[in-house]
C-alpha positions, 0 to 999 in steps of 0.5 A, a space after each residue: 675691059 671693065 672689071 668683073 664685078 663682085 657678089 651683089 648684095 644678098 636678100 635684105 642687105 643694103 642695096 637689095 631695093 628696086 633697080 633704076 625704079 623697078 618694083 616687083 611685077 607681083 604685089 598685092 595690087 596686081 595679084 589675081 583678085 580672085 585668090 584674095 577671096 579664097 578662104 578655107 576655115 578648115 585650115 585657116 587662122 585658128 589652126 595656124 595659132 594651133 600649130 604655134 602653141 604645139 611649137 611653144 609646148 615643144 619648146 617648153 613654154 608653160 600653158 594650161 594643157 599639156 597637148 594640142 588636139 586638133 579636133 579641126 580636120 577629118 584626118 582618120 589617121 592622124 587621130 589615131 586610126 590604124 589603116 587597113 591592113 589589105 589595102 596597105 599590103 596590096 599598095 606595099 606590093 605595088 611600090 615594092 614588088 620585092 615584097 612578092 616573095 614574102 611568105 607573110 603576105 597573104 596570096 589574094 593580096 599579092 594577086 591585087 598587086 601583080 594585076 595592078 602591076 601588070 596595068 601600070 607603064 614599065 609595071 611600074 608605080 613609078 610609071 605616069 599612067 593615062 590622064 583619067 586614071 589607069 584602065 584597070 582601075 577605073 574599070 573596077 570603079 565602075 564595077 564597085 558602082 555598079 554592084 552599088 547602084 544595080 545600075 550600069 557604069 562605064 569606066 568611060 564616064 569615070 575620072 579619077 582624080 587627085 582626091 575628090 576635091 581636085 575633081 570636084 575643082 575641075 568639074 566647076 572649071 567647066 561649069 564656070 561662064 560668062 560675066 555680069 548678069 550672065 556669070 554662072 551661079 552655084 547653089 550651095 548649101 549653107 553650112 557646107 565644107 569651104 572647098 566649095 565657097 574657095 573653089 567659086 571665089 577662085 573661078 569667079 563664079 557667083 555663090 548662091 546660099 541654100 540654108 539647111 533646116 537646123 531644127 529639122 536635123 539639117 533637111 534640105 527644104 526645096 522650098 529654100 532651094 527654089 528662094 535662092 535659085 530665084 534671088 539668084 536669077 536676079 544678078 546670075 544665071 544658076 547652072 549648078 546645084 551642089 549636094 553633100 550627102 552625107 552632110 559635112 560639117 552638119 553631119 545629116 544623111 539626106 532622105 531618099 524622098 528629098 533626093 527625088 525632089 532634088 533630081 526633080 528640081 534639077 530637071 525643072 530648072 536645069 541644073 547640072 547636079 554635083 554630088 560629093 558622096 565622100 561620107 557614103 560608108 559613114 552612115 550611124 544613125 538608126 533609120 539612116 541610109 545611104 541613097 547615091 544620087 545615081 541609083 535614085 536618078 535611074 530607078 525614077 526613070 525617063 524623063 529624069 534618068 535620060 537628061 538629068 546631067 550629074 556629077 558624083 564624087 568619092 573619095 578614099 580619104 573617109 569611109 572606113 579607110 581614112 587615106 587622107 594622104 594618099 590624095 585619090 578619088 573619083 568623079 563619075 559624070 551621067 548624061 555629059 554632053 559627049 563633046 563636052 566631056 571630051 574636054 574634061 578629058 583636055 582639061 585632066 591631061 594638063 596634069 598629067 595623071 593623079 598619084 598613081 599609089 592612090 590609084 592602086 589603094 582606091 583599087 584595093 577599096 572598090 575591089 576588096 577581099 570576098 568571102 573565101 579570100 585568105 584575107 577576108 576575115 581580118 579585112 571585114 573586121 577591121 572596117 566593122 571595127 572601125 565603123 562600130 566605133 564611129 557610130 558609137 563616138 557620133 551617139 556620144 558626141 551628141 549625148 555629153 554635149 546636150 547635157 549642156 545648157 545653151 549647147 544644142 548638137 543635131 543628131 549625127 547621122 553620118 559623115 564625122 563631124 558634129 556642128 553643135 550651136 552654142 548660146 553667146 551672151 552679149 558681152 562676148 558679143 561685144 568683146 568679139 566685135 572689139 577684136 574685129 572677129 566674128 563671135 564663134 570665132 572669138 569662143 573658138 580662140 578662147 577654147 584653143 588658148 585655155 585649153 588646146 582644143 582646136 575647133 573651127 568655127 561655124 562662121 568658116 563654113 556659112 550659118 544663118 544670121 544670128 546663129 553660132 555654131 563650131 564643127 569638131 571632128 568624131 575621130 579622136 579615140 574614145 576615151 580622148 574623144 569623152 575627156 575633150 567633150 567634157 573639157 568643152 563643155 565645161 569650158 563653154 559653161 565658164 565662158 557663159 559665166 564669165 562674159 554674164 
């Protein structure tokens, strides 16, 4: 009888190599090629450095600024924004019914959270509740649309979903054809939010860039949707049009007229409609109005309102709420071929459902206090406060950094991001290119290490040739928010003088 063999090396140990010439079934040369070219700016090289230089302040190491500010995310709360206090509440109740008995709970608040109870499997959040979302829940969307729109919705064409980014994914994914000169192309715009180029890498499809006029405040130009749609027929087949409005990272809050010409562009070539409306409630600019895709869809009318095939997405994670951590959004789908949202529906169960905690605080947003409910006050307060602030930090952002010889920021008109275009001279040039990294990507380094500025540069989300921009976010408090304006600006005006 052979002897009982002893513990086998450990990871790393001597030994611990391949087995009779077995190497690793996953390497780098057999992995999905696809996921090689998945790149996300927003999270990627810059940031990690951020979140190296926080740990080497931790650690006492001395650096020439006492505090990261990661100005590189839209992260309303962890810039200092207070959450709304009902939507808090109504989610606090649902997790913790315990908390129905609290006399400090105002009544509408604990009347939000037994409904949403009395929906959930067991009433319970801790329940799985249906793939598309809870009934209840998708039936207020639908409401919350409606009242938007004046126009119909059924809680049937509405998917909710592990924010909107998961839904704009699995939207894509039923979107996404064929090979070679038949695989699908997606029109996106350029600049534009690097999900969309990480989502299109992922599935193999073929990105198809739509540039924004910078010098018309980021307009969308149909004579540039009709450049690519054509240069794009010559290698792919373009099925999908993709809008963001309000504009993330450029800030821009699309005309009503440019949504027409979008919608008849749609129809003329046939092309489903993706419109990720996340920055509706973020409107600042004077003049600005939010227009959703589906209420200009259905005031045009037949042919368009009947065939025109859209996808509008939304989220809890922007706005006024800022519940980025809570992972919940919706998708709601006009004119899908019915057989084929039937398998939307597939496609969604095979996760099973999207946290249902989201699900109620997105129930708590599309449904909030009316006038007369006991928490209606502080409630319109809040999100009046918060959104004053925003439109006052979107004004000053642009004011300091135009002061600025060699900056040029847009105005912001909505969303929460400003995406300035800065001069580089030649020899920053040079010195990028030595460091085999692009040029703003180089300044943007430079920025974080002298000053703990985080930003990510305008090559992570696509900008014409020639051109360098950044993207920072409006979120930091005020006066934070002035001090790091200057810090940059000032920053940028040393670093033209040092590379001169």
């Amino acid at each position: 009888m052979a002897a009982a063999a002893g513990p086998g090396p450990g990871p790393g140990e001597a030994g611990s190599g391949p087995v009779g010439g077995r190497g690793p079934v996953l390497t780098p040369g057999t992995m999905n090629p696809a996921v090689r070219r998945v790149e996300y700016a927003v999270r990627g090289p810059i940031v990690t450095r951020a979140l190296q230089l926080e740990q080497d302040l931790r650690q006492g190491v001395p650096k020439p600024f006492t505090e990261v500010i990661k100005a590189n995310i839209g992260d309303a709360q962890a810039m200092g924004q207070r959450p709304i206090t009902f939507l808090r509440q109504v989610t606090a109740l649902c997790l913790y019914p315990e908390l129905l008995t609290d006399p400090s709970i105002p009544a509408d608040a604990k009347d939000r959270a037994r409904r949403l109870l009395a929906a959930c499997g067991g009433q319970s959040a801790g329940a799985y509740s249906a793939s598309p979302g809870i009934e209840l829940v998708r039936q207020d969307v639908a409401r919350f649309i409606q009242r938007r729109d004046g126009v119909p919705a059924s809680p049937q064409n509405i998917f909710l979903a592990t924010g909107a980014s998961d839904a704009i994914v699995s939207i894509l994914k039923l979107l996404v054809s064929g090979s070679g000169g038949s695989r699908t192309g997606v029109l996106i715009p350029i600049p534009q939010y690097p999900l969309y180029s990480a989502a299109v890498a992922e599935l193999s499809a073929v990105q198809l860039n739509y540039y924004l006029a910078e010098e018309r405040c980021w307009a969308l130009d149909p004579a540039e949707l009709r450049r690519a749609l054509a240069e794009g027929r010559r290698h792919c087949c373009p099925r999908v049009l993709c809008i963001i409005n309000p504009g993330n990272p450029t800030g821009q809050v699309q005309s009503r007229q440019c949504i027409e010409d979008v919608i008849k562009f749609a129809f003329e070539e046939k092309l489903f409609l993706m419109a990720d409306e996340v920055y509706q409630d973020n409107i600042y600019a004077e003049g600005s109005a939010f227009h959703s895709f589906k209420k200009v869809l259905f005031e045009m009318g037949p042919p368009y309102s009947e065939v025109v095939e859209l996808a509008s997405f939304h989220s809890i994670s922007k706005g006024f709420m800022g519940e980025c951590g809570f992972r919940s959004g919706y998708v709601e789908v006009v004119n899908m071929d019915p057989e084929v949202q039937q398998q939307l529906a597939k496609l969604v169960s095979v996760r099973l459902c999207p946290p249902v905690p989201g699900q109620i605080l997105l129930d708590a947003v599309v449904n909030p206090p009316q006038p007369g409910d006991p928490s209606y006050e502080l409630f319109i307060t809040e999100k009046q406060a918060v959104l004053s602030a925003l439109a006052h930090k979107a004004r000053l952002t642009q004011e300091i950094f135009n002061q600025t010889p060699g900056i040029h920021c847009n105005p912001v008109q909505g969303a929460m991001y400003s995406f300035p275009r800065i001069e580089l001279p030649p020899r920053a040039l040079a010195a990028a290119e030595a460091q085999g990294q692009a040029p703003d990507m180089f300044f943007c380094m430079k920025l974080l290490e002298e000053t703990g500025i985080c930003v990510v540069p305008g090559s992570g989300f696509g900008q014409r040739e020639g051109t360098f921009h950044f993207r920072m976010t409006i979120l930091p408090p005020t006066e934070k928010l002035q001090v790091l304006l200057e810090k940059l600006s000032s920053f940028y005006t040393k670093f033209v003088k040092e590379y001169s």
